[in-house]
N, C-alpha and C positions, 0 to 999 in steps of 0.2 A: 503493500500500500504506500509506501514510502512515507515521505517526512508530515502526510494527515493523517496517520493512520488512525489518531482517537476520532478523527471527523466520519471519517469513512465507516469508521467500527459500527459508529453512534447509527450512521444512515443506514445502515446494513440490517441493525437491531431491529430499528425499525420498521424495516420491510419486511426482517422475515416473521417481526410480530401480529402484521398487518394478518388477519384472515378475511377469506371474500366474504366471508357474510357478515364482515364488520359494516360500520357506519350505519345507518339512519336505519337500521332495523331494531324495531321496538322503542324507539327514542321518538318525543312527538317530530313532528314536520319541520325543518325551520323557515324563518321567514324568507330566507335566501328562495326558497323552492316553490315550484307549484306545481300544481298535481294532472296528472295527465293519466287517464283510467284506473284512475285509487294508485300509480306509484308515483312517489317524487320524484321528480325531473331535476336539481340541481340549474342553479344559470346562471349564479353567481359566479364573478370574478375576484380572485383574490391577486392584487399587486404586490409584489415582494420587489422594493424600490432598493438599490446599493445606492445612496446619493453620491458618496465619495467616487465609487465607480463612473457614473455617468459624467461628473462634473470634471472627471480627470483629474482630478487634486482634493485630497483631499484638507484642501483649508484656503478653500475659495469663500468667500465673504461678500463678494460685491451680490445686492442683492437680483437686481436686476439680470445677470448671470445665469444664477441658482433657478429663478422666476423663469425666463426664457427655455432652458435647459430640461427644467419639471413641463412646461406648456408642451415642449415640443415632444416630451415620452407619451403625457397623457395622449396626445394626438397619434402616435406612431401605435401605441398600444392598442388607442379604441378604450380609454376609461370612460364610464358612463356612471350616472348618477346610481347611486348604487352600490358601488363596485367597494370594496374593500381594499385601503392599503397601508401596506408597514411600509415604513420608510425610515432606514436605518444609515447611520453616521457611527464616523469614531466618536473619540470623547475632546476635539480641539474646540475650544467654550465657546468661542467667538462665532466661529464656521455651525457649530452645533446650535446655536439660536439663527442665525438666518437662513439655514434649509429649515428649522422647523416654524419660521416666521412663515417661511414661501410655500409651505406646505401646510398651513393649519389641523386639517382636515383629517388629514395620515394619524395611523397608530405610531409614533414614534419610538425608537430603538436605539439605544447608542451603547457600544463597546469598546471598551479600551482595546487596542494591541494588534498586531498583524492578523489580518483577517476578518476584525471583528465586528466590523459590521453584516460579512459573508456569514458568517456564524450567528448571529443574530436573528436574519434574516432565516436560515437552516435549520435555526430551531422553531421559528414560525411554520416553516413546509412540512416539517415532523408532523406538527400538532393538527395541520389541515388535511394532512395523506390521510393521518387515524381516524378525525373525523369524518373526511368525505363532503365536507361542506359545502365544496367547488367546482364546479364544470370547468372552470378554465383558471388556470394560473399562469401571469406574466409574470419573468424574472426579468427587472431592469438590470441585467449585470452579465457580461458574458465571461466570468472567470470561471477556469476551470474548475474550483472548486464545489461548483453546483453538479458537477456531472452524475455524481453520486443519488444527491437532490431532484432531478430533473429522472433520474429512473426511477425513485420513489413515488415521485409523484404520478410519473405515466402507469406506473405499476396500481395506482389506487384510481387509475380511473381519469385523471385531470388532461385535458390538450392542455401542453403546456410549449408559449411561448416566449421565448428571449428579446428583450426588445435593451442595443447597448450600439454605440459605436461600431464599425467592423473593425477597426483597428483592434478593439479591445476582446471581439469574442473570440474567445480560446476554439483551437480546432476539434477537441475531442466534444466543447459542446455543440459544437455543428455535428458529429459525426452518432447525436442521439437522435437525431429525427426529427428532432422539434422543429418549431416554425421560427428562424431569426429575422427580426426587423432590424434594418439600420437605420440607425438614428440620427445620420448625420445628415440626409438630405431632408430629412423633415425640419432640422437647425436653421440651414441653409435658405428652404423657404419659408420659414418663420422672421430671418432675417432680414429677408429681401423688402 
């Protein structure tokens, strides 16, 4: 597994804990769902945002940046009123109050140390594979450390798409199947 292996372990647990007749059996309906011949249909979207990822630094401040950067995910993503999202940062105090100024809205996450906003975010995906709660999950982040993540989650059921820079999406997660959006040309005409 090399130098994640506690990450990888972790995500492995979880899938092999996952059994198919887990999620929304015997548990009321949620409101995410609706029902189509007595079974829940899922339609909900869950965002699992890296802000450090997208922003390319993480300890960018200018807010207008952050604001433009978040505009042009939601757009590339397809976020809809509705949708659920984490939106997770290191711990730099500064940079950490104006993504969550720019983002009010978001469950916000923040971890100290290499990785930690990827991890943060990874243990949000854990807790959404188990429950089932989502027809579709975007990862704004193309590090390869979701590779793991992104088979958990197709393994519980979720289309799950990458929405990040090309520059930044790692090849092994191209090489899950998912759907990857770049982000760069939705910037581009945001900026024009």
């Amino acid at each position: 597994f090399g130098a994640r292996d506690p990450e990888r372990r972790r995500v492995a647990g979880a899938l092999r804990a996952m059994q198919p007749s887990s999620g929304c059996a015997g548990r009321p309906v949620p409101s995410s769902a609706m029902r189509v011949s007595g079974t829940a249909v899922m339609t909900r979207t869950l965002h699992l945002v890296d802000a450090d990822n997208l922003l390319g630094d993480p300890s960018v401040t200018d807010r207008r940046t952050i604001v433009s950067v978040f505009d042009a995910y939601r757009r590339a993503a397809g976020h809809r009123p509705g949708d659920h999202t984490v939106l997770a940062t290191g711990c730099n105090a500064r940079h950490v109050i104006e993504v969550e100024l720019a983002w009010p809205t978001s469950l916000h996450r923040r971890r100290p140390g290499r990785d930690g906003a990827d991890l943060a975010l990874i243990d949000e995906a854990i807790v959404a594979a188990g429950r089932r709660n989502y027809a579709r999950v975007v990862i704004g982040s193309g590090d390869h450390i979701f590779v793991p993540t992104i088979r958990l989650l197709q393994t519980a059921g979720c289309d799950v798409t990458v929405v990040a820079p090309r520059r930044s999406v790692a090849f092994d997660v191209r090489a899950t199947g998912v759907t990857v959006v770049d982000l760069d040309p939705v910037l581009l005409a945001l900026a024009a």
